[in-house]
C-alpha positions in Angstrom: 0.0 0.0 0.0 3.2 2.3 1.1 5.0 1.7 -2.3 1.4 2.0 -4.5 1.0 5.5 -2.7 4.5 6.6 -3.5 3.9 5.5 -6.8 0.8 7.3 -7.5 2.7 10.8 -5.9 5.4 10.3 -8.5 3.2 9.9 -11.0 1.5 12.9 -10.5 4.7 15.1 -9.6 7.5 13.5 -11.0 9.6 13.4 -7.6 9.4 13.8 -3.4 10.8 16.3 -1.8 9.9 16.0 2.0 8.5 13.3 3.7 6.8 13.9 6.9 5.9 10.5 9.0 3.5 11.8 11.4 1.2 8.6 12.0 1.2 7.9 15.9 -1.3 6.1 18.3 -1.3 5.2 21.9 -2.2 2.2 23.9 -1.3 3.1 27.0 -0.7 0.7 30.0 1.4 -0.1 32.3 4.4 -2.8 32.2 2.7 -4.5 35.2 0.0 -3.1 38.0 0.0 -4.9 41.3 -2.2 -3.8 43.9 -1.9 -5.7 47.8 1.2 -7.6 46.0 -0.9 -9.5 43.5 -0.9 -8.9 39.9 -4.1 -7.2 38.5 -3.1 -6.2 35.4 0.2 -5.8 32.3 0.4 -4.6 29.3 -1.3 -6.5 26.6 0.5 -8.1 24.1 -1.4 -7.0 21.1 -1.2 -3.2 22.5 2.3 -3.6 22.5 2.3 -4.6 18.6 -0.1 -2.6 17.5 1.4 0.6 18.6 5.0 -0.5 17.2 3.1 -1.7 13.8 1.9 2.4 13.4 4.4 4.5 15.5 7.7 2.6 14.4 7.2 -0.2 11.6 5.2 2.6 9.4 7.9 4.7 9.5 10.5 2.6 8.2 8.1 1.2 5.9 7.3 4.8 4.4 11.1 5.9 4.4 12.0 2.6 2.5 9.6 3.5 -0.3 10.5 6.8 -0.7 14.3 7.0 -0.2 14.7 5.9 -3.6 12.6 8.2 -5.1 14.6 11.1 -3.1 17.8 9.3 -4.2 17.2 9.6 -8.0 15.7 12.9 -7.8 19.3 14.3 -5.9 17.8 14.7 -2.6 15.3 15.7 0.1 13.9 15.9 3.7 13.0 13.4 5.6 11.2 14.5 8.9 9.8 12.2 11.7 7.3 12.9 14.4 8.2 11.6 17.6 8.1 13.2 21.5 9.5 14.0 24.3 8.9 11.0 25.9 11.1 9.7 23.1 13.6 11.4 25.0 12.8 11.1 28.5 10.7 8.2 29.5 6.8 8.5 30.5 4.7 6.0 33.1 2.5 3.9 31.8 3.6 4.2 27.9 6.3 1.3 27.3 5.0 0.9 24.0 4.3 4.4 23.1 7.8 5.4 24.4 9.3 2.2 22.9 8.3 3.3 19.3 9.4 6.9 19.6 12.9 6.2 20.8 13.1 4.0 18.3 12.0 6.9 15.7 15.0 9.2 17.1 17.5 6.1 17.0 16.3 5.4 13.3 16.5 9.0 12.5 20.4 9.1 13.0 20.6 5.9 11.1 19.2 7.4 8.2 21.2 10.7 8.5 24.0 9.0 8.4 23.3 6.1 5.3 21.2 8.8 3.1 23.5 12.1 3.7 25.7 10.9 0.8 22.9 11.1 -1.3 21.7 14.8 -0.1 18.9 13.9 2.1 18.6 15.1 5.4 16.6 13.1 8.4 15.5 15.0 11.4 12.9 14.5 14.0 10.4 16.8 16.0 9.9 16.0 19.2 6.5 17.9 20.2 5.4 18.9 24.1 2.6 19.1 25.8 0.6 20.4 22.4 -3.4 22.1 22.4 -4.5 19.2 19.8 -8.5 18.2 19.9 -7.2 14.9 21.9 -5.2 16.9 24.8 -8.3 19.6 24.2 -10.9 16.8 25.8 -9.1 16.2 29.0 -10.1 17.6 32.4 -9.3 20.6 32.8 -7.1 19.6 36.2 -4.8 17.5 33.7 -4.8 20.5 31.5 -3.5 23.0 34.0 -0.8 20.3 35.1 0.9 20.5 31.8 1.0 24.0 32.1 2.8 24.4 34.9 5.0 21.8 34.2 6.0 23.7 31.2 8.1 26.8 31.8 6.7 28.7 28.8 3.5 28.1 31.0 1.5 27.3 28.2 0.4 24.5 25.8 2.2 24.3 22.6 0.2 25.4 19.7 -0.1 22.9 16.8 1.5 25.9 14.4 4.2 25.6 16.8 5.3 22.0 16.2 4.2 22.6 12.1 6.9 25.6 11.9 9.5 23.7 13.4 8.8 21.3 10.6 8.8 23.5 8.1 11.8 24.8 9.2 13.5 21.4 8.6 12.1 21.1 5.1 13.6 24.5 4.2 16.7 25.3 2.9 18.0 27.1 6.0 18.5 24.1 6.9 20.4 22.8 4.5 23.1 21.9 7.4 20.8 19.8 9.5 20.6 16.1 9.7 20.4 13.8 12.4 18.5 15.8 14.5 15.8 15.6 16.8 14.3 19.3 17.5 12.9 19.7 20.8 10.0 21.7 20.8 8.0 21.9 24.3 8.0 25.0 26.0 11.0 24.1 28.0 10.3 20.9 29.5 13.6 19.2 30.5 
């Protein structure tokens, strides 16, 4: 389905220049839950795959179809979506967490095997973000996330979109291998 997609695109425009892989889902859950020393709960299994299937396999799965487009056609940009949590752990998302390390490791991978060829791979690693999901959550979780963010705010989704269009750009034509932060602070 990947490959017939990238197909079609070429078809139509003769070549890809950026490539943004921005699928994600969560299944969250923790590792193990015990409650008066008995186990009452783990992750399941299938959560486990289904989140690495979309977060991690699709990704490489995407970026093997259209590296050799980019290739032919003398370059491009390759961005991936990932998180801070990518970065810095989060309870109860092994899964979640496992996949979006896995982007940024991936990411330096490809920045290193594809440079030659003039494409650049970076990643975006959004915050705490005002999507329509985080916009349905109590308003107690809400004002937690902004206070844990020194900015004191939730990013705003034209904040994580200009950071990616930044890395499509030519200014900058010196990045690769990166993963851009962008959170408000959060460290």
């Amino acid at each position: 389905a990947v490959q017939a997609w990238v197909d079609e695109v070429v078809a139509h425009y003769g070549r890809v220049d950026v490539l943004v892989n921005n699928a994600g889902i969560l299944r969250d859950g923790l590792l193990v839950k015990f409650k008066d020393g008995q186990m009452v709960g783990q992750m399941a299994e299938a959560d486990f795959d289904l989140v690495i299937a979309v977060n991690l396999k699709g990704v490489f799965n995407c970026t093997q179809a259209v590296a050799p487009v980019m290739i032919r056609g003398g370059g491009g940009a390759i961005l991936n979506a990932t998180s801070i949590v990518g970065l810095d752990g989060n309870f109860g998302q092994t899964n979640y967490v496992a996949t979006k390390s896995g982007v940024i490791g991936m990411t330096k991978v490809w920045a290193r095997e594809l440079g030659r060829y003039g494409i650049r791979v970076c990643a975006v690693a959004p915050g705490f973000t005002a999507t329509e999901m985080v916009a349905a959550m109590p308003e107690k979780i809400l004002d937690g996330m902004k206070a844990r963010t020194p900015l004191g705010r939730l990013g705003a989704p034209r904040d994580i979109a200009n950071a990616y269009v930044f890395l499509a750009s030519d200014e900058a034509s010196f990045i690769t291998g990166e993963t851009l932060r962008v959170d408000g602070g959060i460290v």
